[in-house]
C-alpha positions as CSV (number, residue, x, y, z in Angstrom):
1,X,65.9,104.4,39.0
2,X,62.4,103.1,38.1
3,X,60.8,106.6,39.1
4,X,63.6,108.3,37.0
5,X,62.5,106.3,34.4
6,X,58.9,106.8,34.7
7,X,59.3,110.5,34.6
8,X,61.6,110.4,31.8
9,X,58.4,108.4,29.8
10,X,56.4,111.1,30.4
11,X,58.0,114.2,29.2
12,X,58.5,112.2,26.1
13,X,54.3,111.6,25.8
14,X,54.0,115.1,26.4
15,X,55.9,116.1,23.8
16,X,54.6,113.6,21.4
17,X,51.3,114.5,21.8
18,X,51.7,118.0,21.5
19,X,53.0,117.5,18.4
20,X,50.4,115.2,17.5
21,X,47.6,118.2,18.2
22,X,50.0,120.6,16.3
23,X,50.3,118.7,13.0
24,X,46.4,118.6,12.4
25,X,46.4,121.9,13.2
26,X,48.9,122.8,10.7
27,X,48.7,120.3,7.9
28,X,51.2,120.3,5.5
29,X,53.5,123.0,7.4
30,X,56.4,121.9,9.4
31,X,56.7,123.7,13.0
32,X,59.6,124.2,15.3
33,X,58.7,123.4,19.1
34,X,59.8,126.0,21.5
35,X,62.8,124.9,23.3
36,X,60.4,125.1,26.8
37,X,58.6,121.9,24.7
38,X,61.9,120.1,23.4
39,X,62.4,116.8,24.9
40,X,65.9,116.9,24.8
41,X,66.8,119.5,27.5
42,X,64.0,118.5,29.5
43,X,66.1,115.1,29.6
44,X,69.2,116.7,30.2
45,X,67.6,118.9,33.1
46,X,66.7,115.4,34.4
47,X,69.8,114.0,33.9
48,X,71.5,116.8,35.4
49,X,69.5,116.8,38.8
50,X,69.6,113.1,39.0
51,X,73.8,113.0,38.7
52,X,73.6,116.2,41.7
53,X,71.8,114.4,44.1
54,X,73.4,111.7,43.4
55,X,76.8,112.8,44.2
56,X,76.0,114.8,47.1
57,X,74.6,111.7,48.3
58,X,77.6,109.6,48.0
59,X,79.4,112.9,49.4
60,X,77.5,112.2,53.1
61,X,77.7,108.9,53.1
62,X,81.5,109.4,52.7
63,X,81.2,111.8,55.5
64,X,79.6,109.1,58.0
65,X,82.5,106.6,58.6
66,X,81.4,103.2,58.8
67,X,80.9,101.1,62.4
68,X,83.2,98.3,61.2
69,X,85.8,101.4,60.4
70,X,85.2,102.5,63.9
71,X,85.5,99.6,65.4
72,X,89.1,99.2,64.2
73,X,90.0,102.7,65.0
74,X,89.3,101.8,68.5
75,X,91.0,98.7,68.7
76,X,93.9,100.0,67.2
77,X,94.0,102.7,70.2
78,X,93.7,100.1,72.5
79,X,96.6,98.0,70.9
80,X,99.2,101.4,71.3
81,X,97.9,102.0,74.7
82,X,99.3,98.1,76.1
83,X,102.7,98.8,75.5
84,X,102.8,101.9,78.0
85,X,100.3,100.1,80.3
86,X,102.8,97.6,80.7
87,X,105.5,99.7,81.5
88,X,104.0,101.3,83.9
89,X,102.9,98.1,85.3
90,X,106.3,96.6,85.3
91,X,107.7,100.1,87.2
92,X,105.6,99.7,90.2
93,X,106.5,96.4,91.8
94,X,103.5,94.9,94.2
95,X,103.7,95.5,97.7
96,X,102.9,92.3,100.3
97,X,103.6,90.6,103.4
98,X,105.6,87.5,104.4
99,X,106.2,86.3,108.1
100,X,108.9,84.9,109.9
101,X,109.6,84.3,114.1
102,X,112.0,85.0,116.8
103,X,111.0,82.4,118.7
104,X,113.2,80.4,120.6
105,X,113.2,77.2,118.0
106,X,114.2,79.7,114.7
107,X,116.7,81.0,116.6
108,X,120.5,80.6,117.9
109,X,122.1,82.3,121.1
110,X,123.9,84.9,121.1
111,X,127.2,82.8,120.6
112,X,125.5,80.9,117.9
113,X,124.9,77.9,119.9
114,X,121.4,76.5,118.7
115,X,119.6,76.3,122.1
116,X,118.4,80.2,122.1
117,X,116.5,81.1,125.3
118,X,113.2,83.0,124.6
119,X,114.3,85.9,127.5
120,X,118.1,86.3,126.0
121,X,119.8,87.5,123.2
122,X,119.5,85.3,119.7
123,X,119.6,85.6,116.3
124,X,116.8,84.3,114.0
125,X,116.2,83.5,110.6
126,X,114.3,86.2,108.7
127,X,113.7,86.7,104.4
128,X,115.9,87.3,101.6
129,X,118.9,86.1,103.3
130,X,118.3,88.7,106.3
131,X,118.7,87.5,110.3
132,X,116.8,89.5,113.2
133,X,118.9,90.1,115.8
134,X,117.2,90.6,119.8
135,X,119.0,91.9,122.1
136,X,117.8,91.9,125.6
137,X,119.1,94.1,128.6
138,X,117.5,94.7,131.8
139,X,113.8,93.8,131.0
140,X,114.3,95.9,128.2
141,X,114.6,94.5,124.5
142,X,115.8,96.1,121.0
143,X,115.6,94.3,117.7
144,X,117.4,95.1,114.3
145,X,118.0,93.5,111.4
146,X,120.7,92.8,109.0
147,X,122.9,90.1,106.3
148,X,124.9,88.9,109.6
149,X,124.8,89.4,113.3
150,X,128.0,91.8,113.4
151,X,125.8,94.1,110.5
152,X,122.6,94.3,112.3
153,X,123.9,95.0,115.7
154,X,125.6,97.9,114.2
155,X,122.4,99.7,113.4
156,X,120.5,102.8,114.9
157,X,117.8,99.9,115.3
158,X,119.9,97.9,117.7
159,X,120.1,100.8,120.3
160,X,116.5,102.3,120.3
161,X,116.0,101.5,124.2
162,X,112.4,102.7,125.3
163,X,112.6,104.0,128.7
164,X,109.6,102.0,130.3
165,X,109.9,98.0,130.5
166,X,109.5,96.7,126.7
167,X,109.8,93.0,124.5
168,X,108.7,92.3,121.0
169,X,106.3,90.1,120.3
170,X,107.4,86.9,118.2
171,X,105.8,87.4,115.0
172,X,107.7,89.8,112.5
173,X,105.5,91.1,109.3
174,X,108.0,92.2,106.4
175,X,106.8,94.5,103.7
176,X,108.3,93.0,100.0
177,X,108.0,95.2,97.2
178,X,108.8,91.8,94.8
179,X,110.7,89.8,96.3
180,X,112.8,92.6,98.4
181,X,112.0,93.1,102.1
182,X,112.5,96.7,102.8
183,X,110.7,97.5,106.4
184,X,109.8,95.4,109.0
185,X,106.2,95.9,111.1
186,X,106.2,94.2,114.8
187,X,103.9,94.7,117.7
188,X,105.7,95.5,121.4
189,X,104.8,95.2,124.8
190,X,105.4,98.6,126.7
191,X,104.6,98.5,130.5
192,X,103.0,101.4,132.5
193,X,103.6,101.7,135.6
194,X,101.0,104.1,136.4
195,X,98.5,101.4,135.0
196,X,99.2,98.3,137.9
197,X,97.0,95.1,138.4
198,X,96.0,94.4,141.5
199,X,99.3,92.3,141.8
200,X,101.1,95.6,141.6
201,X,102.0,94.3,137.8
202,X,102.7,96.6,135.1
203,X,99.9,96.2,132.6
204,X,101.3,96.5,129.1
205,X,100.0,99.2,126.3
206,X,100.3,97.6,122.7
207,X,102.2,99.3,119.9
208,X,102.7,98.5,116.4
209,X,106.6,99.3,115.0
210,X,107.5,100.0,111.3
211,X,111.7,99.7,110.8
212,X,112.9,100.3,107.6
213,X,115.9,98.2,106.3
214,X,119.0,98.4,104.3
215,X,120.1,99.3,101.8
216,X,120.9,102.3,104.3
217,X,120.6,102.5,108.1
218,X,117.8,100.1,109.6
219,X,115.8,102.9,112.1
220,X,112.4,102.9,113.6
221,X,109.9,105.3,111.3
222,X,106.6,104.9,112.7
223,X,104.8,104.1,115.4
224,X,101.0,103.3,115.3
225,X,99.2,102.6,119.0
226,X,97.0,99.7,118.5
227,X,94.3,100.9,121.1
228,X,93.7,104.3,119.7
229,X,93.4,102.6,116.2
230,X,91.4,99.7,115.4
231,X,92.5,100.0,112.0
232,X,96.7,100.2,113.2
233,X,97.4,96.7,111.0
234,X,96.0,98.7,108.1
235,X,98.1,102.1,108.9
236,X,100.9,100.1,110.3
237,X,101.2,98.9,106.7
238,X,100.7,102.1,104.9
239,X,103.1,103.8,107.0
240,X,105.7,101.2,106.0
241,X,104.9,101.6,102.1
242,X,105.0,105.4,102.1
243,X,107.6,106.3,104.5
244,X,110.2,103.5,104.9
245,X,112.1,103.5,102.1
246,X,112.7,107.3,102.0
247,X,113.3,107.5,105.5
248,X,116.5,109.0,106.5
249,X,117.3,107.6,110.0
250,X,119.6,110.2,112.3
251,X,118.0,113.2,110.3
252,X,114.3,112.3,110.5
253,X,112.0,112.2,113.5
254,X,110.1,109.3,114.0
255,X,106.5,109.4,112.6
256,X,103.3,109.1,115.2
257,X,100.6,107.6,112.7
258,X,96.9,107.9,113.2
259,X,95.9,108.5,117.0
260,X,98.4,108.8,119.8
261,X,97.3,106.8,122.9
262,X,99.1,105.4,126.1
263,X,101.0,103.3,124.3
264,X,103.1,106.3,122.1
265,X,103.3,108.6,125.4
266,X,105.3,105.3,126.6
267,X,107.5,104.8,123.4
268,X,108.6,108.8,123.7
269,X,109.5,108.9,127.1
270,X,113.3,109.3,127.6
C-alpha cells in the first residue's frame, strides 16, 4: 500500500508542476490539460490495476487450500474408513492353537472306568466340550473325535486303519478359529518293515495328521511327512486353516502336503 501511495504522490507532482510551467507561460489565459496529463484518470488507471491484481490474487490463494483444511480432509477419511476396517476385522476370526493329551491320566477306559491303559482303548478329555476317542486293534490305532463316545466312534475318522503298524502320539494340537476347534493336527508313528534295526524292529517314519471336525463328518484331510519337511509344523497348520473346514470327507481325497517321503508311501498303502 505504501508504494501505491507513493506512486499515487507522484503523478499528482507531475501534474502540478506542469501546470505550474504552463501558467507562466500563459499569463492571464486559462488552459485545459490534455486528458494524457489529467490526474484524475491517471488515478483511476491506478486504482483500476491495483483492485485487478488484487482480486486475482485473492482468486489463487483461494485456489491453494490451506494445510490445516487438508489436514482435516484426511482425518475425516480416516474416521469413514474405521467402521469398514472393523467389519472386516470382526468377519475374519483369529486362527490359534490350544493342546490337550490322550495320555493314560486324561483319560477313561473304554467302559468309562477311570484307570485307562496307555495300549487300549480310552476316551480323553479334549476342547470346547469335545472327547478324543482311541481305539486300538492289533498294533494298529485310530483316533476320532466327537461331543460323546457313541458320536465320535461313529465317524469316517474312527475307521481310517493304515495298513503298516501305526499309534498316535499323545499330544493333540487343535486349530480354534475363536473359541471353535474345527481340525485337529497330531503326529503318528508308522512302522516300515523294510527299514529294521538290527533287532529286526520296525523303525518308525513320522507323519503329521490334520482331521477336520464337526459340524459334519470328522475325516483325515492332509497328511504332511515330517522328514521330507522341516517346515511340516508350519504346513501341517496351514493345511488345517485352508482345507479343513471345506473338506468334504467320503467325496474328497486326502491331501499330500509339501514333500512326499517314506512316511506317506506308508499312510497310502492298503
Amino acid at each position: 500500500m505504501f508504494d501505491e501511495m507513493t506512486g499515487m504522490m507522484g503523478v499528482c507532482w507531475q501534474v502540478t508542476t506542469s501546470q505550474a510551467r504552463r501558467s507562466k507561460t500563459n499569463s492571464g489565459q486559462s488552459q485545459v490539460l490534455p486528458d494524457a496529463l489529467s490526474p484524475r484518470p491517471q488515478l483511476e488507471h491506478v486504482e483500476q490495476k491495483t483492485k485487478v491484481g488484487g482480486l486475482k490474487q485473492a482468486m489463487r490463494n483461494r485456489r491453494k487450500p490451506s494445510a490445516v483444511f487438508a489436514a482435516l480432509n484426511a482425518s475425516f477419511a480416516a474416521l469413514m474408513c474405521v467402521p469398514a476396517c472393523m467389519d472386516r476385522a470382526i468377519a475374519q476370526p483369529v486362527f490359534g492353537s490350544t493342546y490337550s493329551t490322550t495320555a493314560a491320566a486324561n483319560c477313561w477306559s473304554a467302559e468309562g472306568k477311570k484307570d485307562a491303559d496307555e495300549h487300549a482303548s480310552r476316551i480323553c478329555r479334549g476342547k470346547a466340550g469335545l472327547v478324543v476317542s482311541v481305539n486300538v486293534d492289533d498294533l494298529r490305532e485310530t483316533v476320532s473325535a466327537g461331543r460323546n463316545r457313541d458320536e465320535a466312534a461313529g465317524q469316517p475318522a474312527a475307521r481310517t486303519w493304515f495298513a503298516p503298524f501305526s499309534s498316535a502320539s499323545p499330544r493333540v494340537e487343535w486349530r480354534m478359529a475363536g473359541s471353535e476347534p474345527f481340525a485337529l493336527i497330531q503326529r503318528w508313528q508308522i512302522a516300515d518293515q523294510s527299514d529294521q534295526d538290527k533287532a529286526g524292529h520296525p523303525r518308525d517314519k513320522s507323519l503329521l495328521i490334520v482331521t477336520r471336525l464337526s459340524p459334519g463328518p470328522v475325516c483325515h484331510v492332509a497328511y504332511i511327512d515330517t522328514a521330507a519337511n522341516p517346515d511340516a509344523n508350519d504346513l501341517a497348520r496351514q493345511a488345517a486353516d485352508q482345507i479343513a473346514q471345506g473338506f468334504e470327507c467320503g467325496k474328497d481325497q486326502v491331501k499330500i502336503v509339501g514333500n512326499r517321503g517314506r512316511a506317506v508311501e506308508l499312510a497310502m498303502q492298503h
